[in-house]
Steps between C-alpha positions, in 0.01 A plus 500: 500500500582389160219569244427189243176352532348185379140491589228169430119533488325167547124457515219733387518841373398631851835346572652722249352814570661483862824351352473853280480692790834340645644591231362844531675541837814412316563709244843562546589147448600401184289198380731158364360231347840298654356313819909480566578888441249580718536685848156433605288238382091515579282216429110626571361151542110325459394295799150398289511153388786157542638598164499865549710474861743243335571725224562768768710293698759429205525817376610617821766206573621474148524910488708430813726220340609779262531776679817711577660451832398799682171614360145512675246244417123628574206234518183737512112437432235279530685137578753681724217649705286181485774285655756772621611300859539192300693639224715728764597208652551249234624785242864592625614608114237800523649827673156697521140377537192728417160364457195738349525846687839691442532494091495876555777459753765287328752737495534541871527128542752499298680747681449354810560125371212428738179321401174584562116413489221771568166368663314730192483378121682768302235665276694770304401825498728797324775228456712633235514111264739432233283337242658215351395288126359789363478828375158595484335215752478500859301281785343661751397425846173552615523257840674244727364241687146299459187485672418162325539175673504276238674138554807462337635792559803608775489875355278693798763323767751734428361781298207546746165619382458720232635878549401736183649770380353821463328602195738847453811276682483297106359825309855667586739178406306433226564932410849440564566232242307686289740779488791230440319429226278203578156417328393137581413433872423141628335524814565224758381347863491147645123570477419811285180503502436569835742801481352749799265279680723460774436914523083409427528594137307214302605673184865560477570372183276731340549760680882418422397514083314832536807664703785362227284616217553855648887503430617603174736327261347155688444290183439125565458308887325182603418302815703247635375164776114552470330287784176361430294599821612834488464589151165605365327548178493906592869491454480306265328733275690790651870346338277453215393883456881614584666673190841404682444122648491215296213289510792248638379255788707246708286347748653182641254288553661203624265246407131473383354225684253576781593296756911539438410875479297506901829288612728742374346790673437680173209755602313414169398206362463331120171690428591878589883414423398423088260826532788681559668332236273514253459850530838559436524312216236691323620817510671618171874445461517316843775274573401306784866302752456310809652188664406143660651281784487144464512241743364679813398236749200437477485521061329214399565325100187612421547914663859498301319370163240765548758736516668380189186539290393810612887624433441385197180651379480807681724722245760627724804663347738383753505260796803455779438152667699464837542121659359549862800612743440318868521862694562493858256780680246404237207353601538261174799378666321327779246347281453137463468340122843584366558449176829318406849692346449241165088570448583900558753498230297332241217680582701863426630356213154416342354805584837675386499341195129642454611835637759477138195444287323810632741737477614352157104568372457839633816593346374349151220666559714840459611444143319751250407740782624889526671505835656767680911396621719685654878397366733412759833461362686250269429123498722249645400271205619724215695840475211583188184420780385762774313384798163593583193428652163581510427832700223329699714212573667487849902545400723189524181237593289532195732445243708633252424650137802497270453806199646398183376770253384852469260663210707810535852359480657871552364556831715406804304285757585689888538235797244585717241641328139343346437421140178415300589119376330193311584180727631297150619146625530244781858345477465236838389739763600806386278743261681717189395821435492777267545875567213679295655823520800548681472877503185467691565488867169379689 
């Protein structure tokens, strides 16, 4: 088989953890960015939301409008698995199908040109990955699947109930990449917080902190997809002891009103949910993320407005809004009370709008402050400006720092490595900062 390889990750960063462990199995291709040079195209696709499934969907048919004549097109992932009779059928450009279960086996169905979907979720496990976007970063998987039956989502049809890793399973990636040289771990689930219950361990996650602490040259990690009614003020205060996590907390919350909350199967409702919150957002150096859905049926004018104020005044640091997605083998889907395409879309673009003014405060709020970054690599606004971001930020969601100045212009700053810095300026929605002392490595 010839040996150039274009590969596209869509979706989460679970998504790209299993994409990196495709391209693990294929080493001894030779990665092109040329869609049209390539002898194998893979698209690894999200099946989550409408806009997430259309986006898959074009990727694969314009990848396949450019593609050499006699090269192998591979639809894999979630939307492939979620509809994977429809899509064989109705698909005929696509030469292999593989849903959520044979990342780890790509290379034989390539060889075999045959596709193929296993009944079990693949949850890696000794997977050699080839980390991609960073030097020094990686995400790790702690689970698959969800235990959750919350309303609007399809995610538990075809990636089952949860299935945990085990606790040395992650100590021995996360080992691995350490000896490559990595330092900054995200650590990622559909539902992390209820990492091990589905093996009766109530506290994974901090039994997950006190077993990463253990392994040297481990310098910076945080916690990924909090859910509410699994997440307690125990581990709470346990990421808040940790030398090594970041008092960082997304919690998707969804909404805030009582009522909306009990209709979207949440677990929790407004008055533990804001404990939680709260919580959070008093511990020092916190930065607290999470995300809304407008215009589930049943959201009234009055349960959206709620929402907006409390968006609002709560002080998050970020906020993802999603327009409700009409899921079929979701019990939201069979719900009565609809809310119309036209009042969805304004409603995400109010709250949106809000969503701006958030993150545009909490990032004004930066400006004086002595912040740990971590330098990534030149700017693509100016050859003169690095890129960076703050070390307890999440990389590529949180936002981008641009360093324009050094106090010790002889020192070299290294790609990949933490500096002490003063957060100087807000130009739009990126922060300016300066090095204190560039031959200071935090």
């Amino acid at each position: 088989m010839a040996n150039k390889l274009h590969i596209v990750s869509l979706g989460c960063t679970k998504n790209l953890v299993d994409t990196e462990v495709m391209m693990g199995k294929l080493k001894n291709f030779e990665l092109t960015d040329a869609q049209d040079d390539a002898d194998v195209i893979i698209v690894n696709t999200c099946g989550f939301i409408d806009a997430a499934k259309e986006e898959s969907l074009n990727t694969v048919l314009s990848l396949h409008d450019a593609r050499k004549d006699d090269s192998l097109l591979v639809m894999a992932g979630c939307l492939s698995e979620r509809y994977k009779e429809e899509l064989m059928e109705q698909l005929p450009e696509v030469d292999i199908f593989t849903g959520v279960g044979d990342y780890e086996r790509i290379d034989e169905l390539l060889a075999q040109k045959k596709s193929r979907f296993s009944e079990e979720v693949y949850l890696i496990d000794g997977a050699e990955r080839v980390v991609t976007g960073s030097n020094y970063h990686a995400y790790i998987k702690l689970s698959e699947g969800c235990n959750q039956t919350c309303s609007f989502c399809a995610i538990p049809s075809f990636k089952g109930k949860l299935k945990s890793r085990d606790l040395d399973s992650i100590a021995r990636e996360v080992e691995a990449l350490v000896a490559k040289g990595f330092w900054d771990f995200s650590f990622v689930s559909q539902d992390s917080s209820s990492f091990l219950r589905d093996q009766n361990v109530k506290d994974g996650l901090s039994l997950l902190i006190e077993r990463i602490e253990l392994i040297e040259g481990v310098k910076s990690a945080r916690i990924l997809y909090l859910y509410p009614s699994t997440t307690t003020i125990a581990l709470l205060k346990n990421i808040a002891k940790s030398k090594i996590f970041h008092n960082y907390f997304d919690m998707p919350i969804q909404h805030i009103n009582d009522d909306m909350l009990r209709i979207m199967k949440r677990g929790f409702g407004k008055e533990k949910t804001l404990e939680l919150l709260e919580f959070m957002r008093s511990l020092p150096d916190s930065f607290v993320r999470t995300s809304f859905i407008v215009g589930h049926p049943g959201e009234t004018e009055e349960m959206f407005e709620e929402m907006c104020s409390f968006a609002k005044e709560f002080g998050f640091d970020r906020i993802n809004v999603f327009n409700y997605s009409d899921e079929e083998t979701t019990s939201a889907y069979d719900m009565h009370d609809k809310i119309d395409d036209e009042t969805r879309a304004e409603r995400a673009e109010i709250l949106g709008a809000i969503a701006k003014e958030v993150m545009h405060e909490s990032l004004q709020n930066e400006i004086g402050k002595k912040r740990t970054i971590v330098i990534d690599g030149e700017s693509e606004e100016h050859e003169f400006l690095l890129s960076a971001r703050e070390l307890l930020w999440a990389p590529e969601i949180d936002g981008e720092i641009y360093v324009n100045d050094r106090t010790d212009d002889e020192a070299e700053l290294v790609y990949g490595k933490a500096y002490e810095a003063t957060i100087t300026e807000l130009v739009g929605d990126i922060l300016t900062a300066t090095v204190d002392n560039a031959k200071k490595e935090h």
